[in-house]
Structures are given as C-alpha cells and as structure tokens.
ZAZA-431810 format. One line per 2 residues: number of its first residue (from 0); their letters; for each residue x, y, z of C-alpha. Coordinates in steps of 0.25 Angstrom, whole numbers. Last residue first. Layout:
BEGIN
NUM = A = X,Y,Z; ...;
END
This chain:
BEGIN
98 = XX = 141,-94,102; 126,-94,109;
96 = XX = 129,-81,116; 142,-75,109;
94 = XX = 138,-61,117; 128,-64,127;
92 = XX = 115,-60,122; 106,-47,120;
90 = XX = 91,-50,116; 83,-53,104;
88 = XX = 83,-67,106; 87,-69,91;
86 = XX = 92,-54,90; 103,-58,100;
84 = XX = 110,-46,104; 125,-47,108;
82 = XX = 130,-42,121; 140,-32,127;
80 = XX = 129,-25,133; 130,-12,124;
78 = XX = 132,-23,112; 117,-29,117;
76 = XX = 111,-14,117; 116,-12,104;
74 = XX = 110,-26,98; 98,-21,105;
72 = XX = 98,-8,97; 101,-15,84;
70 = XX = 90,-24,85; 81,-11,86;
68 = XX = 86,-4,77; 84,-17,68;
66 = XX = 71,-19,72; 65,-4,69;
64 = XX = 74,-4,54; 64,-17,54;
62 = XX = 52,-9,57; 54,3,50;
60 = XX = 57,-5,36; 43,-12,39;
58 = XX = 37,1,41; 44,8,29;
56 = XX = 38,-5,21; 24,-4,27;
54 = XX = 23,12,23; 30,10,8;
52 = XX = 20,-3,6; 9,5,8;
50 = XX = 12,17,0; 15,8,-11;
48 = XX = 1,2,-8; -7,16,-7;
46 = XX = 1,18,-19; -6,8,-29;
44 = XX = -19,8,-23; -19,23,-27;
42 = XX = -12,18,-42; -24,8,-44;
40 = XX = -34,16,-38; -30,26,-49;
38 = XX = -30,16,-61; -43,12,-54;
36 = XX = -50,24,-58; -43,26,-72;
34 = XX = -48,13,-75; -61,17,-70;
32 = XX = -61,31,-76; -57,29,-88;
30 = XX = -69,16,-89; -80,26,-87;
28 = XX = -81,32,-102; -89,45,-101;
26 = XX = -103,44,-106; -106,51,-120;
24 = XX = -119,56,-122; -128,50,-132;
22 = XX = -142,55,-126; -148,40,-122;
20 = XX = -139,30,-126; -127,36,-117;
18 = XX = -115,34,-122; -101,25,-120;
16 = XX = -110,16,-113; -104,6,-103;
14 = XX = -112,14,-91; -126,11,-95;
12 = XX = -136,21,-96; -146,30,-87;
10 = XX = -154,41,-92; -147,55,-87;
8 = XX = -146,63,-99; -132,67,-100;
6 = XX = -124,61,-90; -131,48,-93;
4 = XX = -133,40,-80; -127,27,-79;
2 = XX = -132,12,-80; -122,1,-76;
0 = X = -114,-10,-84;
END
C-alpha cells in the first residue's frame, strides 16, 4: 500500500481506496490497468518469440539446404572423375574402394 495524491484536492491518501477520505472524490481503479498492462507485455513477448524462432529455423533450414548443395557438388565433381564421393572422409574415392 502506497500514499497518492488526491486529484481533487491534493492531500495525500492511500492507493487501495476506492475514494478519497478528505473531499470524497472518486479514484480511478488501477487494477484494469495492470492486468491490461501485462496482458500486452504478455502478447508482445509473445511475438517477439515466434518471430525468433521463424528467423533461427529459416537459418537452420538455410544451412542444411547449404550442406546438401554442397555434398551434391562434390558428388558431381567425383562422377566427372569417374569416382565415387566418400562423405565419411569427405573426399572422392576409387570406385568399389573398401568392397
């Protein structure tokens, strides 16, 4: 509980009162305006981490669409040679090396 002006006439009184004890005036009721306060901080913290995780996923999608162009390449590049591409020493092999 903390001590607040009176709108009306200034004295100070405590801010749980519905009116003030010293001219009668109404006060407005605070609690609307927290819940509706952190109902918004709510939705904003909401979307900031949907928008997050849209960023980071198209990222990580990037990435592995970025490692299998380029293991595709190399296996080109190793079929050019007459080779086969080994992924596991990540370098072009005899073909039926290890067979």
């Amino acid at each position: 509980m903390a001590l607040i002006k009176c709108k009306e006439c200034g004295n100070e009184i405590s801010s749980t009162s519905k009116k003030c004890v010293h001219c009668g005036a109404k006060l407005k009721d605070n609690s609307k305006n927290i819940v509706t306060s952190v109902a918004i901080v709510g939705v904003l913290i909401f979307i900031g981490f949907f928008i997050y995780m849209l960023a980071t996923d198209d990222a990580r999608s990037q990435k592995r669409i970025d490692d299998s162009v380029n293991e595709t390449n190399k296996t080109l590049d190793c079929i050019r040679r007459g080779m086969e591409y080994s992924s596991s020493k990540d370098k072009c092999v005899e073909k039926g090396w290890g067979d």
